[in-house]
N, C-alpha and C positions, 0 to 999 in steps of 0.2 A: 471395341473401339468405335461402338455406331451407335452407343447411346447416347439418348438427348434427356433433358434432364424433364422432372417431374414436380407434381404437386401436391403435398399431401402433407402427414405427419411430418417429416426431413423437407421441406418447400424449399422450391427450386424451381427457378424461373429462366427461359428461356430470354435471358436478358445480356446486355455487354456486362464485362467486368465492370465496370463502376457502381451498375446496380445495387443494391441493399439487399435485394432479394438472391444473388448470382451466390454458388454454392463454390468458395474457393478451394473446398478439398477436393472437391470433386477433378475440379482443373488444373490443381497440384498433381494432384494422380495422374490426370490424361499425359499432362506434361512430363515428368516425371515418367511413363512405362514409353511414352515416345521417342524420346533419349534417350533411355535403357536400351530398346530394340535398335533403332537407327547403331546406337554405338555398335552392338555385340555385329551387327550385320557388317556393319563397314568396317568391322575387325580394328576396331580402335584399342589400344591399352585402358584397362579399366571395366570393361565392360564384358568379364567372362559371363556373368549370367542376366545377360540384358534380355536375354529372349525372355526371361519372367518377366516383362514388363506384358506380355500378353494377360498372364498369369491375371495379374494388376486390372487388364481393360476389361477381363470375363465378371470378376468380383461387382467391379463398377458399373456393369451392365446388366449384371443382373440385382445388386441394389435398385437401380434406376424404374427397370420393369416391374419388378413386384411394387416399387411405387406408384408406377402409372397405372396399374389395374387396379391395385385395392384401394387405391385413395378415391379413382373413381366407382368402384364397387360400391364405399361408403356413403358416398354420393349420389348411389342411385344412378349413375349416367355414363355405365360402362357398355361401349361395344363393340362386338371383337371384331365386327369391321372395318370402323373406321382404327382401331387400334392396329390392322393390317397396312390399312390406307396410309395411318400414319409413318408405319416401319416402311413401306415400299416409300413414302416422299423423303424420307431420311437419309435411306439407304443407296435407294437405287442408284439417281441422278450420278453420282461423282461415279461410280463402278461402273455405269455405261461408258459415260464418259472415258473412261481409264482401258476398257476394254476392244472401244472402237480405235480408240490411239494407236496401243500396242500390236492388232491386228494391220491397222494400215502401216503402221514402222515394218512389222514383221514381212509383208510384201516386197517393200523396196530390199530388203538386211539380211531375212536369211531363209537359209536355206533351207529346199525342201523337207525334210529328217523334223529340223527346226520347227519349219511352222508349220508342220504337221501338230507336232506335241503342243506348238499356243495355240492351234485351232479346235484341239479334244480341251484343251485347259480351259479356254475362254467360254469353248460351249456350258465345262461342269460350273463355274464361277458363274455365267449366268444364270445356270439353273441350281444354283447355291450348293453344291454338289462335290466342291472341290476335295472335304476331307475325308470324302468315301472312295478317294481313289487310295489312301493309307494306302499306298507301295512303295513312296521315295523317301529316304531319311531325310530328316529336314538337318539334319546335324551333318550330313554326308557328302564326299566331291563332287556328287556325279547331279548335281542339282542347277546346273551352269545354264542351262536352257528351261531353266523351269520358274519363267519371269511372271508367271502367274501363283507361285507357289503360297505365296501368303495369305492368298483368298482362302486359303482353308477354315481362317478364325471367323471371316465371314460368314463363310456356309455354314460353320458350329452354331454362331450366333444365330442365324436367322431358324434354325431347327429348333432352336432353344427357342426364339419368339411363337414359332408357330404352335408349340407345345402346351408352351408353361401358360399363358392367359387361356387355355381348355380348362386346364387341369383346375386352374385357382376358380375359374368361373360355375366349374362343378359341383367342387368343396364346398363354396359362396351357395348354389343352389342347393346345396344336399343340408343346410342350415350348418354345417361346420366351420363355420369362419374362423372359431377360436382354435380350432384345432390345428391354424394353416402353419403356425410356427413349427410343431411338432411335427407334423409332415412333410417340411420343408428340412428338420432335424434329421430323422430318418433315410429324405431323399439321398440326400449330402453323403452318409454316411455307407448308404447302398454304394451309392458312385466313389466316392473314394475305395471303398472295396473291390468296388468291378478295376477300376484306375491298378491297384496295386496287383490284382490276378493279373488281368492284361501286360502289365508291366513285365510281367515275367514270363508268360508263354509268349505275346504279340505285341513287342515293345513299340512296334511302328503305328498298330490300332490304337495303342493304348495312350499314343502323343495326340491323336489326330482326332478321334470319334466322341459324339454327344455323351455315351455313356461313360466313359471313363474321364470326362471333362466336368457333367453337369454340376459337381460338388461344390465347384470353384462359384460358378454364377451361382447356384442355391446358398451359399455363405455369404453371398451381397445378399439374396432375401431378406435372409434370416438378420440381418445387419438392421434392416427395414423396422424391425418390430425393438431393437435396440431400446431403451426409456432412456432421454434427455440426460444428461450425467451436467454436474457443478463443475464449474471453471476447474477447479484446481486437477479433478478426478480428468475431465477431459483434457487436460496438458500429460497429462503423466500417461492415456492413453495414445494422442497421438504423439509420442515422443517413441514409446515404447513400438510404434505402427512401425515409427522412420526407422527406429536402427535395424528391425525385422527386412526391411524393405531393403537397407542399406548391406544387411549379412545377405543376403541373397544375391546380390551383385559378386560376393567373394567365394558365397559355397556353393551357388548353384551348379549341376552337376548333368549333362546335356545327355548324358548314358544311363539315368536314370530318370526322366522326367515324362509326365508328373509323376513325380514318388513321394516319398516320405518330406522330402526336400522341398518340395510344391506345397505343402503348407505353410513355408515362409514368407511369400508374399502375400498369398491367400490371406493370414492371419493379422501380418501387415498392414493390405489393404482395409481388411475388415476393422481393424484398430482405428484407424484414421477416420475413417468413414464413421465409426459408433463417436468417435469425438466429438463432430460437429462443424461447422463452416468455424475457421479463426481468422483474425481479422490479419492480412498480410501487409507488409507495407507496400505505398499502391504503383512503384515501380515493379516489384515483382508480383502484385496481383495480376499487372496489366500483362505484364510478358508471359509469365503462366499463362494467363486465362484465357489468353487469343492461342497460344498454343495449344494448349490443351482442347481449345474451340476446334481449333482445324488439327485435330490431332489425327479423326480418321480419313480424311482427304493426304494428308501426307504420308500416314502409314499405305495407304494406296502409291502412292509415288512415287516413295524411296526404296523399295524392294527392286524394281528393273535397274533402276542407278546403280544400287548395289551391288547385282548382280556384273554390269556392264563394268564397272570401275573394277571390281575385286578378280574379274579376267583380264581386263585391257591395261592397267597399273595399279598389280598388286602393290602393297604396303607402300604406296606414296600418299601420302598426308596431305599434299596440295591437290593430288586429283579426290581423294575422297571429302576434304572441308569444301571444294567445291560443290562435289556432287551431294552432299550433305544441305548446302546453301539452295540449292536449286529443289531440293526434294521440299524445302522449306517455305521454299517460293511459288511452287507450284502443289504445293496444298495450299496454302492462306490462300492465292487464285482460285484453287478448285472451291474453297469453304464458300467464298466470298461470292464469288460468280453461279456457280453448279449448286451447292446446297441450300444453298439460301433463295435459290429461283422458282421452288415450289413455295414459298409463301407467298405469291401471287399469283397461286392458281385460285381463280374465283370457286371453281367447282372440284374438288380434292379429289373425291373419287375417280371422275374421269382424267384428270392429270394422272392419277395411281394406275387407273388402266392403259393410257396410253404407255408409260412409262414400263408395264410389266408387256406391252407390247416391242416396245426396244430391246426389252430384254429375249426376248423370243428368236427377234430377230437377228442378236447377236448371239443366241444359242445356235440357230442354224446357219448364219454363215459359220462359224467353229464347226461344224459339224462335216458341211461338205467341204473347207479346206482341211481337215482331216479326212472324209474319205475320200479327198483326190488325192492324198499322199502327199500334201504340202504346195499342192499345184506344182511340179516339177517342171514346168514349160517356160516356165516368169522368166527364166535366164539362158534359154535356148539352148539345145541340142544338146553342145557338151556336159553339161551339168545333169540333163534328164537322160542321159546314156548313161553315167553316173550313179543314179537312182535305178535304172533297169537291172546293173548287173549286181546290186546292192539288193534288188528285190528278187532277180530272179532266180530261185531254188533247184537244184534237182531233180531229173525228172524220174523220181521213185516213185510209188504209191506210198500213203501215209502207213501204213501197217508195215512196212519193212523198218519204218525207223520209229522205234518207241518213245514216246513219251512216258514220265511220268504216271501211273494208274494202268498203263495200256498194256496187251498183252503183245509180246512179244515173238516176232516169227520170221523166219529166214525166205527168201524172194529169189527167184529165176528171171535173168534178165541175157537177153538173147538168143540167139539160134543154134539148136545143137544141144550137145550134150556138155553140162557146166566146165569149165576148164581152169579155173578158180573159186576161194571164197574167199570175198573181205566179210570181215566182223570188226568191232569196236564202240566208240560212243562218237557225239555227235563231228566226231572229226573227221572221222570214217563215213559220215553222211556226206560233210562236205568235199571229202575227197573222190566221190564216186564218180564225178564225169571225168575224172582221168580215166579207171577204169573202164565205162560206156564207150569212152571214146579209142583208146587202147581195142578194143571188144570187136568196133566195129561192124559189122553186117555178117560176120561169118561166125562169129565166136561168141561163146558164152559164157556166164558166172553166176554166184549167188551172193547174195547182199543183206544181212541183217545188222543192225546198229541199235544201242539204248542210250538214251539223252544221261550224260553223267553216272557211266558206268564202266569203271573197268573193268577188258577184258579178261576176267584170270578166275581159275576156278575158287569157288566160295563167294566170289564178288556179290557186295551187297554196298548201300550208299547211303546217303543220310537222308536223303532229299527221300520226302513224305508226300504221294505212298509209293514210293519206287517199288517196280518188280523185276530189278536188277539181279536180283540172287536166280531168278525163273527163267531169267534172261541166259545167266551164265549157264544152269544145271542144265537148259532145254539145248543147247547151241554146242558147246565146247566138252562135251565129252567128249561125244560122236567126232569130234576133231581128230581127240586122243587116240582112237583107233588107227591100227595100220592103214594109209591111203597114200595114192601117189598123187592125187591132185594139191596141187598146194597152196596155204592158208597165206592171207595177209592181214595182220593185225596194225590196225590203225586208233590213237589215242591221243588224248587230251596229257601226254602222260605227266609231266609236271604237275598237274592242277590235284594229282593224286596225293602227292607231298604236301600243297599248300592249302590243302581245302580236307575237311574233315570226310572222307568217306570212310567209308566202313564198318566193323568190323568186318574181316575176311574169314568168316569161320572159327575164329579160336579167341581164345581170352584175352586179347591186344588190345591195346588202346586203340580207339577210332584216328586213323589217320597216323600211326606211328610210324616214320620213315623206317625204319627196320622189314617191320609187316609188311608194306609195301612192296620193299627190292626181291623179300623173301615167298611172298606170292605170288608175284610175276615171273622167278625166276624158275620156280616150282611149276607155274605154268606152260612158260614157253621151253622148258628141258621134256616135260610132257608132249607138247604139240610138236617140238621137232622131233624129236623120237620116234612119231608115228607118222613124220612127214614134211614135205618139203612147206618151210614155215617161215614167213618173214614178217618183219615189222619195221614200220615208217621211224623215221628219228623225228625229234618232236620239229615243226614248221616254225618259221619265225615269227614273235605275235609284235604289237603296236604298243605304243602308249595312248591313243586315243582311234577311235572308231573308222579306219582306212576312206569309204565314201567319205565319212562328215569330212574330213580333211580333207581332202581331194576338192572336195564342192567350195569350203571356205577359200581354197587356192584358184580354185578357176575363177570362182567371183571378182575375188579381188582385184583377176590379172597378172598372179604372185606364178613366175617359171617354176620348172622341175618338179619332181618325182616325190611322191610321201616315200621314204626309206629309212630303215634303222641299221643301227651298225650291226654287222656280222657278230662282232665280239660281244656286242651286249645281246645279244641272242643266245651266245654260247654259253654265256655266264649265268643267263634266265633259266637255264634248262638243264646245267651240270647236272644235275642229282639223275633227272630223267637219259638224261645222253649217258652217263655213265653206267645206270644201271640197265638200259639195251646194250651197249656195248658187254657186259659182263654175262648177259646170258648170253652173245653170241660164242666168247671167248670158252666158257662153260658148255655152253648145249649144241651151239650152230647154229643158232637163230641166225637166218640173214637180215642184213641192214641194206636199208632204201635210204637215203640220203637224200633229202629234197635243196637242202640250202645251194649247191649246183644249177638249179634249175630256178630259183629263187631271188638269187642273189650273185651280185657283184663287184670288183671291184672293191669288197672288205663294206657294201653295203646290201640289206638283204630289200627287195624292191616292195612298196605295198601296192604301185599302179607305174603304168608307164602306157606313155602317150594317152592320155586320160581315159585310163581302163583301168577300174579298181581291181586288186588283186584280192581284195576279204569283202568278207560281209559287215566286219566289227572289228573288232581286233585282232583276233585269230583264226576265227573261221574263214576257210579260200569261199571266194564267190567261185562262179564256174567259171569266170573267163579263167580264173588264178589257179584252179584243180586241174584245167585242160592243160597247163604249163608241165606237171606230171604226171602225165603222159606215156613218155618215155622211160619213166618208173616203172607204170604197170603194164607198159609194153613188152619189158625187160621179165617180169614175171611170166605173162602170157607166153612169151619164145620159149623160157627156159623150162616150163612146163615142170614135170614129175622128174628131170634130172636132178641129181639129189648132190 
């Protein structure tokens, strides 16, 4: 979406639509994948696979650039600096712009958590970086603060600039010019392959990263070297581009892309483009072609809208045609004002430099309002006491709570001789200053946990490269031995039903609620057997991250407590409350019951008097684990009585 157009074989002039020379396919397209994306964003009917209109701007951009190098190539009068110079006066100007906006909104609006993640965003989007952070589905809910998130086609784009005039200017010097088609052939076909592997190990890399995209912009190349086609040959081409373009809007497929399916607009575009400019009639040449002119100044715009409208009034058609209007409005502003301002720099170069000096400098403020944590202080006290107990962890050493790769090992925390042990996964981390604090100065325990591992013998996880299974064999035999000290098992336990872990030893399916009830139960008949043995019933969790709500509510000035109802707590975690309950009625496992201490009044509390009680959803911060307390105080007294 940030090409400008070219001169060469396909001539194409930086002119208004009225011009003679103005390339109207070109502007059909811009126009055309702009309306595609704007719709599918703002969740219009009509537009399931409008996100291929990006699909549409990669093709067209890179037709574009292989024009502007080898036309100048042919010319004699290529150079890949000012060919820089040129992409930075193009590009830059409107994404400063765009970027200094959203950081000053983000001060006054929100909150720390918040603009913490637009000040890492802002920084990678300055320094064109956005789609190597490939962690966040772009398809996915949890993308609601992620108002920089479309700078990713950017940063693809400018990887691609920086690249591809090396590589043709090499070819050009190595005397291989005629070979650039075939290379450009092969490139394509490399990348669709890399595209299709990705797709199925690392479906997230494989939407976002240069290699599994390049195919797309090297099939505009190759469009480049296209021979002029006769009127009737080029109607039956681009008619054949539109209905490709047109099935894409009905089968594109957001769970598979780019796949197989990604060649539909690809082929589309490439259709239209190999036709040639056709003559429009010149009310809709004109509306096209200023659209499609400011096509990438409003793709820049309409993304925060989108995001802001599709949380603040979902599915309303009058808050989105407006906010549609305004993203409309303030691109033809940005095109008109901002992009168009570097053609009166007398001296390009030093306008390019100043302007990759903006950029610098909008990398590092991103940089340090991400490492102050959002600057947490903007909104005074209550909000950054907020943030404290949201950031502040337990005071364990890292080796007692496993990650992922890391070896795991069991921890001695206070005075004396141990007089419990918790084990479990990271629920059992967060629940340890109950413990500590239960402990107190006189007493002592031991504490080992593994991130996403239940506790039960055979326990093994999906999560790559866990040493969950070394975690279980090294920890929970030595449990199973006769001992009067007694064990408390603490768990994520629901997430074991909903979430693929395992196999647990034997020929099971990963994750089958059967195996699960049947290895736990196998387990805790084992560890009480050999001792006094209990386990947490599961905690109540959220539907959105306890701090961020709390902090949106103090902002606003919005009274009362984040709470969820008891009942939808009980009903989230049947399977797991039922299946503790049955080893206790089976083996004696004792139950700790936290929803008592939790919860009231038929609601279960996430903060009160502005004290978060989690860290996220589910995990206690430590103001919210000190609340259970009297759980593991209750353990502590009743000691090795059986």
């Amino acid at each position: 979406m940030t090409e400008s157009p070219a001169t060469g074989r396909h001539a194409v002039a930086l002119a208004p639509p009225a011009s003679p020379a103005f390339r109207s396919d070109i502007n059909v397209l811009r126009a055309m994948a702009i309306v595609a994306v704007m719709g599918f964003h703002y969740r219009l009917a009509g537009f399931p696979g409008g996100f291929a209109g990006v699909d549409v701007f990669f093709v067209v951009s890179g037709f574009l650039m292989t024009g502007i190098v080898v036309s100048r190539l042919e010319a004699a009068r290529f150079s890949l600096l000012d060919f820089y110079v040129n992409r930075t006066l193009r590009i830059v100007p409107a994404l400063v712009v765009l970027l200094a906006v959203l950081l000053g909104v983000g001060w006054f609006r929100l909150i720390p958590a918040d603009y913490q993640i637009l000040g890492k965003n802002a920084a990678m989007a300055a320094l064109f970086a956005s789609n190597l952070r490939a962690h966040v589905d772009y398809f996915g809910a949890d993308i609601g603060q992620e108002w920089l998130l479309h700078t990713w086609s950017l940063s693809l784009e400018w990887q691609f600039y920086l690249l591809y005039p090396v590589v043709l200017l090499a070819v050009w010097k190595l005397g291989l010019r005629r070979w650039i088609p075939a290379l450009l052939a092969l490139g394509a076909l490399a990348s669709f392959a890399i595209s299709l592997w990705l797709l199925r190990h690392l479906p997230i890399a494989a939407f976002y990263l240069l290699p599994s995209r390049a195919w797309e912009l090297l099939a505009g190349g190759l469009v480049w070297y296209a021979p002029e086609l006769a009127a009737p040959r080029a109607r039956i081409l681009r008619l054949a581009g539109a209905a490709l373009l047109a099935l894409t809007l009905a089968l594109a497929d957001d769970r598979a892309w780019p796949g197989v399916l990604a060649l539909l607009p690809t082929l589309g575009t490439a259709l239209i483009l190999a036709a040639g400019p056709a003559r429009l009639p010149d009310p809709v040449e004109r509306a096209t072609g200023w659209l499609g002119l400011a096509s990438y100044s409003i793709y820049l715009w309409h993304w925060p809208l989108a995001l802001w409208v599709n949380a603040s009034h979902p599915a309303d058609l009058r808050w989105s045609a407006a906010a549609i209007a305004l993203s409309a409005a303030l691109g033809l502003a940005s095109y008109h004002i901002i992009e168009q301002a570097p053609r009166r720099f007398r001296a390009r170069r030093r306008g390019a430099l100043a302007l990759v000096a903006a950029l610098a400098l909008v990398a590092a403020a991103g940089w340090a309002i991400a490492r102050s944590e959002g600057l947490p202080n903007r909104f005074g006290p209550a909000i950054a006491q907020v943030e404290s107990d949201a950031r502040t962890l337990p005071s364990f050493p890292p080796r007692c709570f496993a990650l992922p790769g890391e070896a795991p090992s069991l921890c001695r925390f206070g005075k004396g001789a141990p007089q419990l042990i918790l084990v479990g996964d990271s629920h059992a981390a967060a629940a340890f200053p109950a413990f500590e604090a239960a402990a107190g100065p006189d007493r002592a325990f031991q504490f080992g946990a593994y991130v996403g591992c239940m506790p039960v013998f055979g326990g093994r996880t999906a999560v790559v490269p866990s040493r969950c299974g070394e975690f279980a064999t090294r920890v929970l035999p030595s449990l199973a031995r006769p001992r009067t000290m007694p064990v408390v098992l603490i768990a994520s336990w629901q997430s074991y039903f909903d979430v693929v872990y395992g196999p647990f030893g034997r020929e099971e399916a990963a994750g089958d609620a059967a195996s699960v009830v049947r290895n736990f139960r196998d387990t805790a008949c084992k560890l009480a057997q050999a001792g006094p043995t209990y386990a947490l019933l599961p905690v109540p969790g959220f539907a959105e991250p306890v701090p961020l709500a709390l902090e949106r509510r103090l902002r606003d000035g919005v009274a009362g407590e984040i709470t969820t109802p008891l009942a939808l707590h009980e009903r989230a975690n049947a399977q797991a409350d039922a299946m503790l309950r049955d080893a206790s009625r089976r083996c004696g496992l004792r139950l700790l019951d936290p929803a008592p201490l939790l919860c009231r009044g038929g609601q279960c509390l996430g903060s009160l008097q502005g004290r978060a009680f989690y860290r996220d959803t589910e995990h206690l911060s430590v103001v919210g684990a000190r609340r259970l307390a009297p759980l593991a105080a209750h353990v502590f007294d009743r000691g090795a009585t059986r």
